[in-house]
N, C-alpha and C positions, 0 to 999 in steps of 0.2 A: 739272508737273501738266498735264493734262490742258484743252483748249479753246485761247482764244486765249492770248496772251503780251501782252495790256494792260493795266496796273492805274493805277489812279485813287487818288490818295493826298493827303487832305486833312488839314491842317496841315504841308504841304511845308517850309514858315518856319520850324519848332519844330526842336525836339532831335532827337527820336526819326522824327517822320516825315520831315525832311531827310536824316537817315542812312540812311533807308529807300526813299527814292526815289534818292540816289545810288546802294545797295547793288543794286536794281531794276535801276538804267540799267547799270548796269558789269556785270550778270546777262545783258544782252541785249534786258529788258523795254521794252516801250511805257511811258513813265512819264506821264501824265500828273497836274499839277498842281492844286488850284482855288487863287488867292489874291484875296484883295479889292482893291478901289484901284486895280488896270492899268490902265492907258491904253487897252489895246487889248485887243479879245477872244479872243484868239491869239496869245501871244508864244512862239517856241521858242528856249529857251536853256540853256547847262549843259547840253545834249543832253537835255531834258525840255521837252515841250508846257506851258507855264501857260496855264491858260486864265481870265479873269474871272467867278470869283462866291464865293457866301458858303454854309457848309454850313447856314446857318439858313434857305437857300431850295429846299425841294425840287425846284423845277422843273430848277433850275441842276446841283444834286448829280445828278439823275437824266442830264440832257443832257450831262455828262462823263461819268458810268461809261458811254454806251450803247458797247456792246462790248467792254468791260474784264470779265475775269475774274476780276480781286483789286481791293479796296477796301480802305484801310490807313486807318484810320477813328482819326488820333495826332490830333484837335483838340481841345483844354481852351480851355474861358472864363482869360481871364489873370490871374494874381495869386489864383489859387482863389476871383474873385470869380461871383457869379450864376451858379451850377451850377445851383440850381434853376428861373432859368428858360431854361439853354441847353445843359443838358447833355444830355437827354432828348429835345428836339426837333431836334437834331441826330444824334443815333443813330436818331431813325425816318427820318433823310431818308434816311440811310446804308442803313435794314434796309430800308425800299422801293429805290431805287436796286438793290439787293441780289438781292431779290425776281424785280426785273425782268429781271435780267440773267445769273441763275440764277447768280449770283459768291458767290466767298468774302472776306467780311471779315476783317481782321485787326487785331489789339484789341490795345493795350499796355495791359495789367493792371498794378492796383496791390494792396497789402496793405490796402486801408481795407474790403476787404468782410468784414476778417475782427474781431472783439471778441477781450477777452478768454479768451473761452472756447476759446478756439482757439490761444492762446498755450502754449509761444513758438514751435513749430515747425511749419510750414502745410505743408499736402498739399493739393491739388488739391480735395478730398472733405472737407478740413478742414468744419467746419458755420461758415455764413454769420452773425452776428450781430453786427450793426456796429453803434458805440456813440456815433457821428457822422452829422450829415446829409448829409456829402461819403459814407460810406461805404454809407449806403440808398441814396444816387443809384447806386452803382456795381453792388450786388445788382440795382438795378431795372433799371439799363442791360442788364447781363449776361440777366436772365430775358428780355429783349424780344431779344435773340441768339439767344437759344435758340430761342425761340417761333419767330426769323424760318427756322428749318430746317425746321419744319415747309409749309414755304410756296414752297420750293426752293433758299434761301441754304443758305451754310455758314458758319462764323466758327471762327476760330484765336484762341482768348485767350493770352497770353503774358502773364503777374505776377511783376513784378520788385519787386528794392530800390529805394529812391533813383539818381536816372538823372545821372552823370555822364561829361563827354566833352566833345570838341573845340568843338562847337556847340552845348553847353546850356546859353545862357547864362538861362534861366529854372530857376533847381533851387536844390537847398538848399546845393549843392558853389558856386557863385557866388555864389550872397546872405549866405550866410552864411559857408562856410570862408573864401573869400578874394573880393578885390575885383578885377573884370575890369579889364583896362590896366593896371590897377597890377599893381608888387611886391609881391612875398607879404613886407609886412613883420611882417603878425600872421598866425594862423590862428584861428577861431572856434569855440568848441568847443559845439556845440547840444546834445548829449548830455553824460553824466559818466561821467568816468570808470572802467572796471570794468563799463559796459554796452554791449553788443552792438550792433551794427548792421549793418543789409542794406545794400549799393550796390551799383551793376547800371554796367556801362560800355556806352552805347550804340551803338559799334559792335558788342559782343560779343549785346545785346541784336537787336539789325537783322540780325545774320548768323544767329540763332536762330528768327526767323522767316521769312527766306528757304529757310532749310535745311526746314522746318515746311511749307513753302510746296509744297517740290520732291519730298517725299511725303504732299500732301494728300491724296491719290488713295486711299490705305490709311488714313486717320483719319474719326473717327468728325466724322457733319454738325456737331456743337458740340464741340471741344474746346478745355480745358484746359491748361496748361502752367506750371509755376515754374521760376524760374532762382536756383539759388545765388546765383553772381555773387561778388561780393568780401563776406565776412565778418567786418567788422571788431570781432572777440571782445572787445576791451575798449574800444571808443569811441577808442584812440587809434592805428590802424594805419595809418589814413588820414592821420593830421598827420604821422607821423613820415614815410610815403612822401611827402607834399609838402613836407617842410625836406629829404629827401635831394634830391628835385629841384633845390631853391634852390639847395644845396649843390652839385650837378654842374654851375651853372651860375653858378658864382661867387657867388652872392648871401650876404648875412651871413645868420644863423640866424635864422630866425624866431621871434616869443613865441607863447603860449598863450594865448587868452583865453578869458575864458567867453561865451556867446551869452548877448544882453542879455534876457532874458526877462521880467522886471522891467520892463523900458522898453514891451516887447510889450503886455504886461497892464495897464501904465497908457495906453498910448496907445488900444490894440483899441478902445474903445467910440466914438474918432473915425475911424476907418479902417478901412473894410471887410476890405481884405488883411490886416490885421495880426487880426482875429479871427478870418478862416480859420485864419491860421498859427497862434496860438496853440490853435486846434480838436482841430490837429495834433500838441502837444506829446508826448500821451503812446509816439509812436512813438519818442520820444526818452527815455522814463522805464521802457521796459521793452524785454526783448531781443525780438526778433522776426526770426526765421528761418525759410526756404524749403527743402522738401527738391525736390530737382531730380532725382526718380529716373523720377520718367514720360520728363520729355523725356530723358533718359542712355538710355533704357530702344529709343526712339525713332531719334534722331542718332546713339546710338555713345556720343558726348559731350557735355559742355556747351562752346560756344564762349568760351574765358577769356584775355584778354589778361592779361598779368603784372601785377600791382598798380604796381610802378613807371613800367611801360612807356606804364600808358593813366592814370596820373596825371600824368605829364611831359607826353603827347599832350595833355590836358587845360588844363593851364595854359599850354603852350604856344599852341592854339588861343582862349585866354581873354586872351591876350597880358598873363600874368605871371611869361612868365622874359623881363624883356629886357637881363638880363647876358648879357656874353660866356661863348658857352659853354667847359667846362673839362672836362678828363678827369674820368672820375671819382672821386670821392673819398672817403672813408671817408663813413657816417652819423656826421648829430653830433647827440646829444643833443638836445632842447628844452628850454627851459626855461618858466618858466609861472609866469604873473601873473594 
């Protein structure tokens, strides 16, 4: 793209904006960092500038982008807590910063901006009607995007499935399928079976927008973008690729269980986190799929790592295979309790 070659990518820590700022620095790019808590106001490491501050401070956000031409805008309040009051004043620090620096943002989109009525299968253009107040935050995030091209920003939205991968350890693929450091001696089943689900592999997600990135020049000041990604048509493609894993890796077979949701719904009304999640259920009670023909339309292709290849990379980096590894071996059934 066009200007300089620095980008400013806040929530470096997380899943998605870690893989983004390594996919950046290994591109060639200036990467810098913001994180809270340093010691010092300048650390360079991992071959990426950190620098000390918090995206809920504008001065800070504006004083790192000065001279960056992309802003990678991956920060969430944690545990889907307090969106309403950080989700919004963190995306104007982002669209000023933006503003200033005549740069483009770049947005890991989610499915909550869309309702029922838009079900099962989104298009870009799909109609916005969210039936959650994580999903109004998202509509309202995105209009204040938009509005910011008006003013000389640009913004790359990119809307995936559930984001699994080596370093996400915040997702529904860790909290729920399986337990980080440990062996995968159960699998957790959030969904039931015979229904659909979206997942998104976040390097495949990070290479999607760098490629996004390298003909901005031809896209319009606010776009758009859905990613297929992994499709798991009856809720079970994802357990059976993580017991093949187990299984290439010596482990005994792993069970089935169900996701306690029952436990969710009696506990939610003392814990914040757990009444997000359960906010969230119905992603889990009805199919919900992405058609990826803009971005195909755009790249050529969709970037897709094999389903086995970035579920092993995944439990791997989540350090649950620590059996010795084994050639591979046939798939072995599940079984389910």
């Amino acid at each position: 793209m066009a200007g300089t070659s620095a980008a400013l990518v806040l929530g470096a820590t997380g899943g998605i904006g870690g893989e983004m700022a390594r996919q950046l620095r290994d591109a060639g790019w200036e990467v810098r960092a913001l994180k809270r808590g340093l010691m010092e106001a300048e650390v360079r490491r991992d071959g990426m500038t950190w620098l000390r501050g918090d995206a809920m401070n504008r001065d800070e956000v504006m004083r790192a982008a000065r001279g960056c031409s992309v802003i990678v805008h991956a920060v969430n309040p944690p545990g889907y807590r307090r969106w309403p009051q950080l989700v919004l004043p963190m995306i104007d620090n982002t669209v000023a910063a933006a503003i200033a620096e005549r740069a483009t943002i770049v947005l890991p989109g989610t499915v909550y901006n869309y309702g029922p009525d838009a079900f099962p299968l989104l298009s870009e253009d799909s109609p916005q009607h969210p039936v959650t107040r994580k999903g109004a935050i998202r509509v309202e995030l995105e209009r204040r995007l938009q509005s910011a091209t008006d003013q000389g920003a640009r913004a790359i939205v990119v809307r995936a499935g559930d984001f699994f991968g080596p370093q996400a350890a915040s997702s529904w693929f860790s909290q729920a399928l399986v337990q980080p450091g440990k062996p995968v001696a159960a699998i957790g089943l959030p969904g039931t079976r015979g229904i659909g689900h979206q997942w998104a592999y976040l390097p495949d997600v990070a290479r999607a927008m760098l490629e996004l990135l390298a003909c901005s020049d031809r896209l319009e000041a606010f776009s758009t973008f859905h990613m297929a990604g992994h499709w798991d048509d009856d809720g079970m493609r994802v357990a059976a690729a993580i017991g093949r894993a187990v299984a290439r890796h010596g482990g005994p077979e792993p069970r089935l269980r169900a996701f306690p949701w029952w436990l969710v719904s009696l506990a939610s009304p003392f814990a914040a986190t757990l009444r997000e999640l359960l906010e969230m259920r119905y992603l889990w009670q009805t199919p919900v799929r992405m058609c990826n023909d803009r971005l195909v339309e755009v790249l050529g292709r969709e970037p897709l790592t094999p389903l086995d290849n970035a579920i092993e990379a995944t439990l791997q980096g989540l350090g649950c295979l620590p059996f010795m590894a084994m050639k591979q071996a046939p798939g072995r059934p599940l079984s389910r309790t």
